[in-house]
C-alpha angles and dihedrals in degrees: 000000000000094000085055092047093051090042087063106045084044098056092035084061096053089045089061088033091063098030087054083039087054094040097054101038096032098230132162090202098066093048094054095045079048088054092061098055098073087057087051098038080056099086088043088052102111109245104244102180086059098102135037121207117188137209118200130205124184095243094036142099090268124043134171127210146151124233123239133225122242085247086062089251117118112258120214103273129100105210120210107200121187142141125266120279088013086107111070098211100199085057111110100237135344108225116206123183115234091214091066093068112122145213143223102014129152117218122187117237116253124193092190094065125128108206118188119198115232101213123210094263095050097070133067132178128258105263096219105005112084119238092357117134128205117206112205100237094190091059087046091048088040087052094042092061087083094052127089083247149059133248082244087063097042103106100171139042111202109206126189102234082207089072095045086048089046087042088047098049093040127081083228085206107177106234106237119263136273089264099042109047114145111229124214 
């Protein structure tokens, strides 16, 4: 993230280096060799559309809930419930606040629903939001092919509250790559 964010200053610079250069002297020169810097500030552009966040609202298009057991206690599943389409899947992660789960709401059965399961290994904490959760869409599309439908059809995301409570209490440190391990 760092080297993207240097890239671009770097070659933002250059861009207003050679556009004062071709200003001053007049030079066409400089303003041609200036017309080729935003092609090459472009790779180092953040990708905005990378992540999702969503805000749910109990007559809205998302909504989070947790299921509850014949007995009237929770059970141990977080339920994402949205419409069709609302989820863009070549999106990076969808990020969801804990703290938006509610209660006491009544959804209609449908038989027509697609769930898909968010394993354990699917999710990751927010680096710098509290208590928000990312869910890795490309492993959940990777893992659909196999279904009878498509992640367009798909309308819930059933969670284990077991595994948000396990990825919150843990650092969650990513262990260093092949090529990078530290020896003792």
């Amino acid at each position: 993230m760092k080297s993207k964010l240097i890239g671009l200053l770097a070659t933002s610079l250059l861009f207003l280096t050679f556009i004062v250069l071709s200003l001053s002297f007049q030079s066409t020169i400089y303003l041609y060799i200036a017309s080729v810097f935003p092609l090459l500030i472009v790779p180092f552009l953040p990708d905005i559309r990378s992540n999702q966040y969503i805000k749910p609202k109990s007559s809205g298009a998302v909504r989070l809930l947790t299921m509850e057991n014949k007995d009237g206690g929770d059970s141990d599943f977080l339920v994402i419930l949205f419409e069709p389409g609302y989820v863009k899947w070549n999106g990076g992660m969808l990020f969801f606040n804990l703290a938006d789960k509610m209660k006491d709401v009544y959804v209609k059965p449908d038989p027509y629903a697609a769930t898909l399961t968010v394993l354990k290994y699917d999710l990751l904490k927010h680096r710098s939001k509290k208590n928000w959760i990312g869910i890795s869409l490309a492993q959940l599309q990777e893992r659909s092919e196999q279904l009878s439908y498509t992640t367009n059809e798909v309308n819930r995301l059933i969670i284990r509250i077991t595994d948000i409570q396990e990825l919150q209490q843990s650092n969650h440190k990513h262990p260093a790559s092949v090529g990078r391990q530290v020896g003792a």
